[in-house]
N, C-alpha and C positions, 0 to 999 in steps of 0.2 A: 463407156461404162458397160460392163457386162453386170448380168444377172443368171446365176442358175439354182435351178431348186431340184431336189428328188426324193424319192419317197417309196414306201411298199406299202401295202393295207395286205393282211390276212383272211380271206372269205373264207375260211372254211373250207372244209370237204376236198382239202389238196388244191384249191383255188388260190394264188397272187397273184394281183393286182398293184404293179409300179408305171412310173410315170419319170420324164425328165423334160425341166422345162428352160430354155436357154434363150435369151433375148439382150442385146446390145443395142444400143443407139448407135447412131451413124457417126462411122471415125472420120475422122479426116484426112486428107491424102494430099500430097502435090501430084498433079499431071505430068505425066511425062509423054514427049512428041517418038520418040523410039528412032528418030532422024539424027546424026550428028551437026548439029548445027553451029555448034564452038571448034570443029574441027581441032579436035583435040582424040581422035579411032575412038572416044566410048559413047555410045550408043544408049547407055543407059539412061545417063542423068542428064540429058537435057530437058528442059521443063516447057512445056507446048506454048505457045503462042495463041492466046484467045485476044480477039478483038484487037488486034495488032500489038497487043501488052504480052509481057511474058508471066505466066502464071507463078501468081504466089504460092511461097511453101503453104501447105495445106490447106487449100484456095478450096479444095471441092471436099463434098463429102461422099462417105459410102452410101447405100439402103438401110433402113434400118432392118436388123433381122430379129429371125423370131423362129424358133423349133420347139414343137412340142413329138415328145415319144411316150407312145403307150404300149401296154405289154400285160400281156392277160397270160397267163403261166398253168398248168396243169400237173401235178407230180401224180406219178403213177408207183405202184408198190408192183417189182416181179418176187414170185413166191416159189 
């Protein structure tokens, strides 16, 4: 699940002020060992072998992430 939000606020005097804010819970993934181990040439899609098991589809999960931006702005007038 993602979440994003954003925004501007006008201060004045040629001053904005925005912001973006983006945060996901942790997806989930299968492992994969990068080894051919079904000897079959691809290398991708083998799925790693923890604790002598072979890792379930979407067995692990990601970090959870989290971004925040901020941005403080100035307009100038040339004359």
């Amino acid at each position: 699940m993602q979440l994003t939000l954003s925004g501007l606020i006008d201060l004045g005097h040629g001053f904005t002020a925005s912001g973006i804010v983006i945060t996901r819970s942790a997806v989930p993934f299968h492992p994969v060992i990068g080894a051919d181990q079904q000897n079959d040439t691809n290398d991708d899609n083998d799925r790693a072998i923890i604790n002598g098991l072979v890792a379930g589809r979407n067995s692990l999960r990601q970090p959870y992430f989290f971004n925040l931006d901020l941005r403080l702005l100035k307009a100038f007038r040339f004359r």
